[in-house]
C-alpha positions in Angstrom: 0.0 0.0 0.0 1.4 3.7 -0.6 0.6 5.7 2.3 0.8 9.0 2.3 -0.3 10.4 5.3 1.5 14.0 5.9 0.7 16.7 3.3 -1.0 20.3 3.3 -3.6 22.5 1.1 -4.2 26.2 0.7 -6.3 25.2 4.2 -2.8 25.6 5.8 0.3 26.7 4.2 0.2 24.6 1.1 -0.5 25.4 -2.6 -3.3 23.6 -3.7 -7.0 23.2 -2.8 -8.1 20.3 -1.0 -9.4 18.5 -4.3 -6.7 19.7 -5.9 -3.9 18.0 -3.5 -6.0 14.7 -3.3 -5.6 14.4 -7.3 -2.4 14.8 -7.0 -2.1 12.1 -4.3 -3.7 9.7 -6.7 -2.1 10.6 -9.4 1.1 9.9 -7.8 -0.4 6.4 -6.9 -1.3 6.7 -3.3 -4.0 4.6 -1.9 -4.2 5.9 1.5 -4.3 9.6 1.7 -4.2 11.9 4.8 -4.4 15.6 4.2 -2.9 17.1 7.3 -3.3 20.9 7.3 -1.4 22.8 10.1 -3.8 23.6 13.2 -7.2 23.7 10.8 -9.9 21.0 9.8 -11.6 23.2 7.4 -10.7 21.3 4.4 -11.0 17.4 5.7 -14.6 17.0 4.0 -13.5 18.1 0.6 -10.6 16.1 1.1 -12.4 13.1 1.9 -15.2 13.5 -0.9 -12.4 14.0 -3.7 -10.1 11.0 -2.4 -13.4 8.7 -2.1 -14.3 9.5 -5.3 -10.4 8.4 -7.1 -11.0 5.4 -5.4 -8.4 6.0 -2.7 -8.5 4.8 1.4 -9.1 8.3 3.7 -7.9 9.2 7.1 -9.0 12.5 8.2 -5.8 14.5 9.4 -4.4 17.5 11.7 -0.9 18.2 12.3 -0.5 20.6 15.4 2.3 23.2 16.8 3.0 21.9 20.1 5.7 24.3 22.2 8.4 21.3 24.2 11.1 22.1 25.8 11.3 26.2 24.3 11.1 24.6 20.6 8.6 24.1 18.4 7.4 20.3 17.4 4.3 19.2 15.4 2.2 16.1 16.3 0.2 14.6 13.4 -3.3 13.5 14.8 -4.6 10.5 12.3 -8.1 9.2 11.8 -9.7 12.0 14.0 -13.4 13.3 14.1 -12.8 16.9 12.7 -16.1 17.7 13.9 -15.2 17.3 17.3 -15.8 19.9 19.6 -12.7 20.1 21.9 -10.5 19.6 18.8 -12.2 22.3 16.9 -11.6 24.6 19.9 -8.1 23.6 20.5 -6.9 24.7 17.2 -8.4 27.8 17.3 -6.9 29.0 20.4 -3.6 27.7 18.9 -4.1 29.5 15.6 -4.7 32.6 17.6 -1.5 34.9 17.7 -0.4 34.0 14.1 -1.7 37.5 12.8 0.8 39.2 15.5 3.3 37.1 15.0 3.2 37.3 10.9 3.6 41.7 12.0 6.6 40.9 14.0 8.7 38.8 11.7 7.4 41.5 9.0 9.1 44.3 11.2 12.1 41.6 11.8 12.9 41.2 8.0 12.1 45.2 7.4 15.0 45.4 9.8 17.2 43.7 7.8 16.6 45.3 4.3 13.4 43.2 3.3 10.8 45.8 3.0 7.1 44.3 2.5 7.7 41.0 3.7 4.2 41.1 5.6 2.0 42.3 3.2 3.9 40.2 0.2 3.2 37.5 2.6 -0.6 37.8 2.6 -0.7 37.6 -1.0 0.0 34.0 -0.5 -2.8 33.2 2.1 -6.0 31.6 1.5 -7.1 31.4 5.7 -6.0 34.6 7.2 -6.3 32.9 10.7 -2.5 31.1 9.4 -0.2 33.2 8.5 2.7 31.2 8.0 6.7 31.2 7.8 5.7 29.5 4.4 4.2 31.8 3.3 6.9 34.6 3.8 8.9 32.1 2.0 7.5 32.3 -0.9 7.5 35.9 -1.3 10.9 35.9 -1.1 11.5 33.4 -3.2 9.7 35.5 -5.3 11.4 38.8 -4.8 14.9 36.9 -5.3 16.3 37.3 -1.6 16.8 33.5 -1.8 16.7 30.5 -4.5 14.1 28.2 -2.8 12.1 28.1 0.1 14.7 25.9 1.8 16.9 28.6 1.6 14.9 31.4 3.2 14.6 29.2 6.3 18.3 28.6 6.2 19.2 32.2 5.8 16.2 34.3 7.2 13.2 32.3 9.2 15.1 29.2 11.0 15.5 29.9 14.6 18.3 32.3 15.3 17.9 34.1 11.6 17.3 37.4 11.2 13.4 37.1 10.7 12.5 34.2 13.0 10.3 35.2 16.0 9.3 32.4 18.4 5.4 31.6 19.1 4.2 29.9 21.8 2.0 26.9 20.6 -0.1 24.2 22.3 1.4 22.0 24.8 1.8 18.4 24.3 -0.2 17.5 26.7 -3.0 19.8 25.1 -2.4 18.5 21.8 -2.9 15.1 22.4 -5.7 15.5 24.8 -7.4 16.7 21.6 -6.5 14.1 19.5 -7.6 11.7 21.3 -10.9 13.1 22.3 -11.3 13.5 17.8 -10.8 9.7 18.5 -7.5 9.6 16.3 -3.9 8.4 16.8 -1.1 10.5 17.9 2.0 11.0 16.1 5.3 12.6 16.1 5.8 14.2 12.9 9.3 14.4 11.2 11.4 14.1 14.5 14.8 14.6 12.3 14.1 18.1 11.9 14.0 19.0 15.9 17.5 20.3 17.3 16.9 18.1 20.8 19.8 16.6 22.4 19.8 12.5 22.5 18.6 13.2 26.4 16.2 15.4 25.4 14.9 13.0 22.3 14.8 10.4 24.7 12.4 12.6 27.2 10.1 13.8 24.4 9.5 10.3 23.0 9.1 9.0 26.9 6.4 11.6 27.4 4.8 11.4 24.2 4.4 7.7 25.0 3.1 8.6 28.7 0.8 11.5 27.2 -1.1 8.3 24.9 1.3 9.2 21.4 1.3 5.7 19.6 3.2 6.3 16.6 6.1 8.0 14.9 6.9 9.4 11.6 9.9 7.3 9.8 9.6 7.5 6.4 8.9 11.6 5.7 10.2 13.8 3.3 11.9 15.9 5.8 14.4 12.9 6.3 17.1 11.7 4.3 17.9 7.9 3.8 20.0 7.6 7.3 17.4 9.3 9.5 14.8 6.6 7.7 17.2 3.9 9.4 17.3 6.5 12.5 14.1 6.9 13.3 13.0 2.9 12.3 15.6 2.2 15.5 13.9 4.7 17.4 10.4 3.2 16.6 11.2 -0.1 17.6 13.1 1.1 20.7 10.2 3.0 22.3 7.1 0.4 20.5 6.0 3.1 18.4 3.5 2.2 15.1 5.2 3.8 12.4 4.0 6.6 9.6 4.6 7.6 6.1 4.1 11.3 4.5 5.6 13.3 1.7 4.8 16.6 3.6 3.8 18.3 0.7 3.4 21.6 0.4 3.8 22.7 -3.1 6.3 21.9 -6.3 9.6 22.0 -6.1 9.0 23.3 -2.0 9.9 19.6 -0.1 12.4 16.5 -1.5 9.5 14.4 -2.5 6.1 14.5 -4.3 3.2 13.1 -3.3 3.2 9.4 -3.5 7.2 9.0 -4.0 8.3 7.9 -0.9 10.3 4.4 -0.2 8.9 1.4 1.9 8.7 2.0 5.6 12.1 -0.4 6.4 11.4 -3.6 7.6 10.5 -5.1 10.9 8.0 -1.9 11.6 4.1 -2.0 12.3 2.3 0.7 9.7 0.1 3.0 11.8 -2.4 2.8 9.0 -2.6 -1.3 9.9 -5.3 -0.2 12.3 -8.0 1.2 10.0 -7.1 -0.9 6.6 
């Protein structure tokens, strides 16, 4: 099966519509789709409807900005009710602050000789409630201050750069709690991408497990080949279920499209085992 259970629509910081992204997904031959959008369920029924309809396998999706240890991580919630009331209020207390936020790293790149960056920003949003370092990105991608996305975050919005300004997210604890009250599965997305020390990994998987988190993601286009062979030890170190996603955003913006991903390695229970 070609799971692909990590991407993002115009709902979030991605590119494409919700129908749009699940055309893709089967065009790139996935058969079990999750869109994921960051801290918003507005677009899991179009999702749904359009992946139904190709013929594909759909697991509603979330991934949410958790605040751990004074950095940010983001826990993927699979198969959740996005109707559900205390998940639906979570994320909109998270998503509040964004707007402020999205002013200050606009003042913080103004600083440094990038004039506009907020408004050029906005030009890229489709939910004004998520504002995103994505989406500051792209504009200056577009006004030629960098070559790719990847580079702006290098250069300008990665923490300690010129334009980053910290936000304080969920907890983990919260973000779980609302997971699991949608019903769904916990999971740590992309872990190879957090600056934690191996003491400090080795609390945050501990308390993920202790909070209810079941799974991890392995196989993610955020990691390279070694942190697939990483991460598969750390899964079957700490009896994690183990996930699959491209993390799509838009072309050209990740390593992978939709659907392109290698085999989870061997030895390793699929999280998606539980609904198909």
């Amino acid at each position: 099966m070609n799971a692909d259970l990590h991407c993002h629509s115009n709902v979030s910081d991605g590119f494409f519509a919700p129908a749009d992204v699940a055309r893709r997904a089967h065009a790139g031959g996935v058969t079990i789709w999750s869109l994921t959008d960051h801290d918003e369920v507005r677009g899991q029924a179009e999702a749904r409807r359009t992946a139904e309809a190709l013929g594909m396998r759909y697991l509603a999706g979330v991934e949410i900005s958790v605040t751990w240890a004074m950095k940010t991580v983001h826990v993927v919630g699979l198969g959740i009710d996005p109707d559900c009331p205390a998940l639906v209020e979570g994320l909109h207390a998270t998503r509040n602050g964004r707007s402020t936020r999205a002013e200050a790293m606009g003042a913080a790149l103004d600083a440094v000789g990038i004039p506009g960056a907020y408004e050029g920003a906005l030009r890229y949003v489709s939910n004004p409630d998520l504002v995103s370092r994505t989406h500051f990105a792209r504009f200056l991608v577009e006004k030629g201050f960098a070559e790719s996305t990847a580079d702006v975050f290098d250069r300008f919005l990665g923490e300690g750069k010129p334009g980053y300004v910290p936000h304080r997210w969920a907890s983990l604890e919260d973000a779980l709690r609302w997971i699991k009250a949608a019903g769904g599965v916990a999971v740590i997305a992309h872990p190879g991408r957090y600056k934690y020390t191996p003491l400090a990994f080795d609390e945050l998987f501990s308390t993920f497990i202790d909070l209810g988190g079941e799974a991890i993601e392995v196989v993610t286009g955020s990691h390279t080949p070694d942190q697939y062979r990483e991460y598969a030890d750390v899964a079957r170190r700490f009896g994690f279920e183990a996930s699959r996603g491209s993390d799509f955003h838009a072309p050209g913006e990740g390593r992978v499209e939709l659907g392109e991903l290698p085999p989870l390695p061997a030895g390793l229970k699929p999280v998606w085992e539980r609904w198909f």
